[in-house]
C-alpha positions in Angstrom: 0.0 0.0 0.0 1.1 3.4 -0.9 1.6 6.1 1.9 -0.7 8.8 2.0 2.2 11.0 3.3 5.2 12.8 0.8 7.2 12.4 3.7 11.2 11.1 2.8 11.6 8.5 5.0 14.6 7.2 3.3 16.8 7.7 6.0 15.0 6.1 8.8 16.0 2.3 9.3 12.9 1.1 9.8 9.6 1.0 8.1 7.4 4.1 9.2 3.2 4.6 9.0 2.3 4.9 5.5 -1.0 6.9 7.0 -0.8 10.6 7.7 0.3 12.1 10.8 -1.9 13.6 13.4 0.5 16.3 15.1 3.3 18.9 13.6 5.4 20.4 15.7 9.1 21.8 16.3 11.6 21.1 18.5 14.4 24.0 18.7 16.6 25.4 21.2 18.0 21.8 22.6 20.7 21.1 24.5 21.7 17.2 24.8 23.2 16.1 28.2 24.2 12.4 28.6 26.1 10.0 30.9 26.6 6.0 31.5 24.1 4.6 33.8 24.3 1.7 36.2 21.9 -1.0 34.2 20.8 -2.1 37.3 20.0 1.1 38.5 18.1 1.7 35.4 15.9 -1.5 34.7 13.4 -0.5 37.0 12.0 2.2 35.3 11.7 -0.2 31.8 8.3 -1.2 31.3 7.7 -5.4 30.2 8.6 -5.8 26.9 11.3 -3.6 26.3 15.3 -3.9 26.0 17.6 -1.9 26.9 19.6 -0.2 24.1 23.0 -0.4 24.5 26.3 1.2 22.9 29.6 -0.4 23.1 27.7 -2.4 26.5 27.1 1.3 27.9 23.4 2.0 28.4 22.9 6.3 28.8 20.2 8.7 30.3 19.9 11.9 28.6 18.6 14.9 29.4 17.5 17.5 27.0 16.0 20.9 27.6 14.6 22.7 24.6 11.4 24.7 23.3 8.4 22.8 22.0 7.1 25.1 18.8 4.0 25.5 17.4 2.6 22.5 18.2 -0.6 21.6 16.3 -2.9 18.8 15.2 -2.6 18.5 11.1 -4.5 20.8 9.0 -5.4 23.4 11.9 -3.1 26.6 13.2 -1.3 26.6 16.0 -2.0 28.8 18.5 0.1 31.7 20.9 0.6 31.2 24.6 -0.4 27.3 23.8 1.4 25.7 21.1 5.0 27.0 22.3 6.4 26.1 25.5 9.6 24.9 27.3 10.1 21.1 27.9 12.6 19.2 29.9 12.9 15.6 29.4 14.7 12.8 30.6 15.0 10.0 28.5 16.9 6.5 27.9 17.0 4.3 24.6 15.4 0.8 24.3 14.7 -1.4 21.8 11.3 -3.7 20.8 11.3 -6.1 17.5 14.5 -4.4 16.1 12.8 -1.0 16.1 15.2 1.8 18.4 13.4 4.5 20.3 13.1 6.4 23.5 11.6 5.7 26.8 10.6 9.1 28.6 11.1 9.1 32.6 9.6 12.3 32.8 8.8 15.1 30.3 8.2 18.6 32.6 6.7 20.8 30.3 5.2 24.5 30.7 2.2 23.7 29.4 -0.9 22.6 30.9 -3.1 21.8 28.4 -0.1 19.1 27.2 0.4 18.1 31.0 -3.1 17.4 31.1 -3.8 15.2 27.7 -0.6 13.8 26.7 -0.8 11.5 30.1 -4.4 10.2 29.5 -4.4 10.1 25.6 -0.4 8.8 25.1 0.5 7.9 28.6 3.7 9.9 28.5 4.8 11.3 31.9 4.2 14.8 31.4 4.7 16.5 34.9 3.8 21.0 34.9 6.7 22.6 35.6 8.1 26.6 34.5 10.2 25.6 32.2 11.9 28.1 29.7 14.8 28.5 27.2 16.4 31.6 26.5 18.7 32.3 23.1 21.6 34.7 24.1 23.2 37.5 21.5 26.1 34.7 21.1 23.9 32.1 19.7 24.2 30.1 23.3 21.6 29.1 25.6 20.5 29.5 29.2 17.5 27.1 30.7 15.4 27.1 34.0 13.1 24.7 35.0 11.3 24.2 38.3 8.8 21.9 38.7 5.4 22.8 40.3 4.7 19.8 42.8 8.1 18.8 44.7 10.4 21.4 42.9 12.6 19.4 41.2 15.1 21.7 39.0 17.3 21.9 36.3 19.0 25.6 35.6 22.3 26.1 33.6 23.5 27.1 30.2 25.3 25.5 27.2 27.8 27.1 24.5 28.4 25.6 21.3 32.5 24.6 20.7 32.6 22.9 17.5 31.1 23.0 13.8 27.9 22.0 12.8 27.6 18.0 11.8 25.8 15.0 10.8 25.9 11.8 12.6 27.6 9.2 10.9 25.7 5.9 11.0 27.3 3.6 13.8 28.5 6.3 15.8 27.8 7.0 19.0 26.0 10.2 18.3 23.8 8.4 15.8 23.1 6.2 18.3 21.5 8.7 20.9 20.0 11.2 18.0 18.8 8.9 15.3 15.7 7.6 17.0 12.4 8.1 15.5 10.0 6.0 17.8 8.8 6.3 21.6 7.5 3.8 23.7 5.0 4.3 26.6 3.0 2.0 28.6 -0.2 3.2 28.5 -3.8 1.6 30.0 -1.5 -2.1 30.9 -0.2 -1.9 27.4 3.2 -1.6 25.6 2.7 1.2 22.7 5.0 2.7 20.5 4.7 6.0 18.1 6.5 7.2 15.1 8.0 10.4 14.4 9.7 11.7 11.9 11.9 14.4 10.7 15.5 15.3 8.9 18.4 13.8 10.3 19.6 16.1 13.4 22.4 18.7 13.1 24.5 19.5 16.2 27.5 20.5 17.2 29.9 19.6 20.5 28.9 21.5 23.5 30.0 22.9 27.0 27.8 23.2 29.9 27.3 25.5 33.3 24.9 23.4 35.0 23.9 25.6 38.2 21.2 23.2 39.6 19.9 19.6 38.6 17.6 17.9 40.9 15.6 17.1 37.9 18.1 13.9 37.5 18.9 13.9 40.7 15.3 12.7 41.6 15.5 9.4 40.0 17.8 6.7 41.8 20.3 6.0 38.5 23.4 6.1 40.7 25.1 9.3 38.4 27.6 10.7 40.7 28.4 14.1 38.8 24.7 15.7 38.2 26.3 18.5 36.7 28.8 16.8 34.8 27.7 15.3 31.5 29.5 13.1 29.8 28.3 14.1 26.5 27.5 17.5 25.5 25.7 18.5 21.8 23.5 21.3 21.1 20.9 21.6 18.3 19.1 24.2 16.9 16.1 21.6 16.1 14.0 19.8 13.2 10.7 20.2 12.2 8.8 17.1 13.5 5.7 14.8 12.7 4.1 12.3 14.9 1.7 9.7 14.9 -0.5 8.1 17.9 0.9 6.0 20.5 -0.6 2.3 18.9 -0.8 -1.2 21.0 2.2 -3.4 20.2 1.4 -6.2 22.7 -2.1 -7.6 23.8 -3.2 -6.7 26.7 -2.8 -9.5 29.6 
C-alpha cells in the first residue's frame, strides 16, 4: 500500500506509517546532556517488553532541555501562549522487534493543556513545571526549570565549541540522535509512536549546570549531576508524529 504521506523516510531504518500524521510540531533550542548509567539502577523504570539499548555495552540517560514550537494537530493553526512552551525531558533508549526508540522518565513541560492530555491520551509522563529557554546574543543558551509539585530543577547554560555535523551511522552520536520511535506503557499496554523528521544537526557543547535535581530525583546512581558526559547542542528539526498504537495484547 502506498503512503498517503510525501514524507522522505529514506533515511529512517525502519519502516514508518504509511497513513498521515496527526501532530506537527518543532523542537528548537536543545541542548543534549548524557552520561553511563548503572543497568541495574536503570531496569526498574523499563516497562515489560522492552530492551535496553545499549552502545559499546554502555546504556545512557539523557537529558534535554529545549522549546516545544507550534505545536498543532494536522491541517489546523497553532495557537500563541499554547502551542510553544519549554520542555525538559529525561529519556533513555530501548529497543522492541528491532525497532530503536526512546523511553521518557519524565517530560516537565510549561504547558498545561499538554500536561493534562498527553498522560491520559499517550500515557507519557508529562509533569507541569516553569520551564523556559532563552537564546543569548552569542547564539548560546541559558535554561530554567522548576517543577510545580516537589520542585525538582534543572538551571544552567550551554555554549556551542565545535562545527555543525551530521551523525555518521554507527556512531555513538547516531546512536543517541537517530531515533524516531517512543514507547509508553499506557492503560497495561506496551505502545510505540512514530515520528519523523530530517536527520539532526548538532555540534559539540559545553555546559554551566547551576542546579539539577531534575536527574537527581531518579535513583540512576550518576555521581556528577552536573557533569555530563556528552554534551551537543541543536538548533532543532521540524517534527511529525503519529499516535501512541498497542504493540502487545493486553494480559
Amino acid at each position: 500500500m502506498a503512503a498517503t504521506h510525501d514524507l522522505d523516510c529514506s533515511h529512517i531504518p525502519f519502516r514508518m506509517p504509511e497513513r498521515k500524521c496527526v501532530l506537527h510540531q518543532n523542537w528548537i533550542h536543545l541542548t543534549f546532556m548524557h552520561w553511563k548509567v548503572d543497568v541495574a539502577l536503570l531496569e526498574p523504570y523499563i516497562p515489560e517488553g522492552l530492551e535496553i539499548d545499549f552502545y559499546d555495552g554502555n546504556a545512557y540517560i539523557g537529558v534535554i532541555p529545549f522549546m516545544m514550537e507550534k505545536v498543532r494537530p494536522r491541517g489546523l493553526p497553532w495557537l500563541p501562549f499554547v502551542s510553544t512552551f519549554g520542555e525538559f525531558n529525561i529519556r533513555t533508549y530501548v529497543t522492541k522487534d528491532g525497532v530503536p526508540g526512546i523511553l521518557f522518565l519524565t517530560l516537565d513541560a510549561q504547558s498545561r493543556v499538554t500536561c493534562f492530555h498527553a498522560p491520559r491520551s499517550y500515557g507519557l509522563p508529562y509533569r507541569y513545571a516553569k520551564a523556559q529557554v532563552h537564546v543569548g546574543a552569542d547564539g548560546g543558551y541559558s535554561w530554567s526549570s522548576h517543577r510545580k509539585v516537589g520542585g525538582e530543577s534543572l538551571i544552567g547554560t550551554a555554549e556551542s565549541t565545535g562545527p555543525i555535523e551530521h551523525a555518521v551511522q554507527g556512531s555513538l552520536e547516531y546512536f543517541l540522535f537517530e531515533r524516531y520511535s517512543l514507547y509508553t506503557w499506557h492503560k497495561g499496554v506496551l505502545h510505540r509512536a512514530y515520528t519523523h523528521h530530517q536527520p539532526w544537526n548538532y555540534s559539540v557543547a559545553k555546559v554551566e549546570v547551576e542546579t539539577n535535581t531534575l536527574l537527581e530525583s531518579y535513583n540512576l546512581g550518576i555521581d556528577r549531576p552536573l557533569h555530563p558526559e556528552q554534551i551537543h547542542m541543536s538548533s532543532g528539526v521540524k517534527v511529525r508524529t503519529w499516535n501512541v498504537e498497542p504493540i502487545e495484547a493486553k494480559k
